[in-house]
N, C-alpha and C positions, 0 to 999 in steps of 0.2 A: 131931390138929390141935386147937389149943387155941379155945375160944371166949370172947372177950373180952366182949362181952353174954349180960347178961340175958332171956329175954323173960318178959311179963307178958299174960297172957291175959285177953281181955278177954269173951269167949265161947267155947266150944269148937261154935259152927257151921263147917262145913265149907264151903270157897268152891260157889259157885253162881255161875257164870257159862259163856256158850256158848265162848269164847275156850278155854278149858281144855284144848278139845280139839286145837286149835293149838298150843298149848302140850306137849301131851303128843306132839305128833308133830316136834317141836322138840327136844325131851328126848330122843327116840328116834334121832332125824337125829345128833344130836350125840356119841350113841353109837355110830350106826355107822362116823361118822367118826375115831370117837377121839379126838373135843372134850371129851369127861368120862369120860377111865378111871379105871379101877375102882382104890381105893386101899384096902388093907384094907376092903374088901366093900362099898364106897359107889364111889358116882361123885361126882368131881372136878369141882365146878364148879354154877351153879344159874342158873336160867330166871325172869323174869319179864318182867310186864307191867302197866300201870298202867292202872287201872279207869277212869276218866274225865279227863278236861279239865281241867284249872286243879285238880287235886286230887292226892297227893302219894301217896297209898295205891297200892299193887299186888298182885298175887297171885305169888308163889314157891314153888320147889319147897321141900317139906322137906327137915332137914338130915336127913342120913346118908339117902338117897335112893339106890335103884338104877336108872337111868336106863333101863338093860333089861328091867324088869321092868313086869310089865303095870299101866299106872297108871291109877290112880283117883283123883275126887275128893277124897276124903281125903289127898292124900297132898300137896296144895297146900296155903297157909298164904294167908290174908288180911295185910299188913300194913298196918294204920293210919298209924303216926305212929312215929316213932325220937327217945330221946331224948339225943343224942349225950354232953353232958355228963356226964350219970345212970348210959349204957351200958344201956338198956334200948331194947327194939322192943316195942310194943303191936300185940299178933294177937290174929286167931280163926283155929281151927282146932283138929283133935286133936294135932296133932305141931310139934316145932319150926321154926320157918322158918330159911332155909338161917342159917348162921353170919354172912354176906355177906349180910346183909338190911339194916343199917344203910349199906353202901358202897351197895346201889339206890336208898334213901331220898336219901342225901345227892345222887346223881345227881338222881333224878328233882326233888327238891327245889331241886337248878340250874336243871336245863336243863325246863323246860317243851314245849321240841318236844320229848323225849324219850318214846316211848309202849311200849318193848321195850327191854330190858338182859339180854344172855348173856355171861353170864361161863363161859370155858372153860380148858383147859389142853392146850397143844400146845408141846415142844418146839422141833418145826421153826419154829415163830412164834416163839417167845422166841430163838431161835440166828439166825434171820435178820432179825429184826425192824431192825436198824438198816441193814442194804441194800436193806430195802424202803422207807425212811424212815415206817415207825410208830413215830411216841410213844413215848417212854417214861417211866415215872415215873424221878425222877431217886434216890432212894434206895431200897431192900430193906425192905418192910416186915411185919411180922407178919399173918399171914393175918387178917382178921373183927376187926382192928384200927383204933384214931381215927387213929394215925399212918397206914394203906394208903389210909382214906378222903382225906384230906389230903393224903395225895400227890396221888392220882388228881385230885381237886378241885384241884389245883394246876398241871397238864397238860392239865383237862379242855376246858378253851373250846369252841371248835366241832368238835371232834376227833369222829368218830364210830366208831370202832376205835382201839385205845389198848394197851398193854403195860404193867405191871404187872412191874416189874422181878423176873426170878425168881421169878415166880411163876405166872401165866398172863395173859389177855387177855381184855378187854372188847371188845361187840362191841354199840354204839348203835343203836337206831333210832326211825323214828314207828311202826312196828308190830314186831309179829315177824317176819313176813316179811322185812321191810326187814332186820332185827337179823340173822337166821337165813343168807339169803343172802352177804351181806358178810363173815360169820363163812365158809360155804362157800367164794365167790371167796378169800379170804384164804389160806386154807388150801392151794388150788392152784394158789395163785401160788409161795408157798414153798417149796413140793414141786418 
């Protein structure tokens, strides 16, 4: 999978925050479900959550991430600010933030009730998605891409679960929780 941003590191501190640990049992949920299988030796797909109110920054999983494996704080990414133009994301942390750190940005940069974004991949959601009537972007576009972000931003309004044409699915919320379960119900409605 190709990465169309740059990041530019702005520190390499590692996130600090209590949330992480929700986060990491999010990561793990999504794997036992087989929201983020394993693609050539990563999991498919990445977790976050935005660190305060009226601020644009959040904490994500790193790219090339094994969702199964026992995670640590290191293995989160701080990001600040995306500069969409530029193609760069400003982090701290030791490791790259996922690929899909600019498509958070740009959400959380919309939608301000937004407080959790899981992005996963499930066939059965992508094959049933238009008899469930979810969303979908209306073109195919390049994964960690301006054109997938602008899709989605283009579909996005008040949607809080959304599809990702051929590719996988977003799943909104005001927390993770909120985010985490609606990705669960979703999944076993399709089935």
């Amino acid at each position: 999978m190709r990465t169309t941003f740059q990041t530019e590191f702005l520190d390499t501190k590692v996130p600090q925050d209590s949330r992480i640990e929700e986060l990491k049992y999010w990561c793990v949920r999504f794997h036992e479900l087989k929201l983020t299988p394993l693609y050539r030796g990563s999991s498919l797909g990445n977790l976050s959550f935005r660190l305060k109110d009226g601020n644009n920054s959040f904490i994500i999983t790193a790219s090339e991430l094994k969702l199964k494996d026992n995670l640590t704080a290191n293995m989160f990414v701080t990001v600040h600010s995306c500069d969409l133009k530029r193609g760069i994301s400003f982090a701290s942390g030791i490791k790259e933030p996922s690929s899909e750190s600019v498509l958070h940005y740009e959400i959380y940069r919309k939608r301000e009730d937004v407080g959790a974004i899981f992005h996963g991949h499930s066939d059965i959601i992508l094959s049933r998605g238009d008899k469930l009537n979810i969303p979908s972007t209306r073109t195919e576009d390049e994964p960690a891409s301006v054109a997938l972000a602008e899709s989605v931003l283009d579909i996005l309004g008040n949607e809080s679960f959304l599809i990702m044409r051929n590719h996988g699915f977003l799943s909104l919320g005001r927390n993770m929780k909120e985010a985490g379960e609606q990705a669960v119900m979703q999944i076993s409605i399709a089935k």
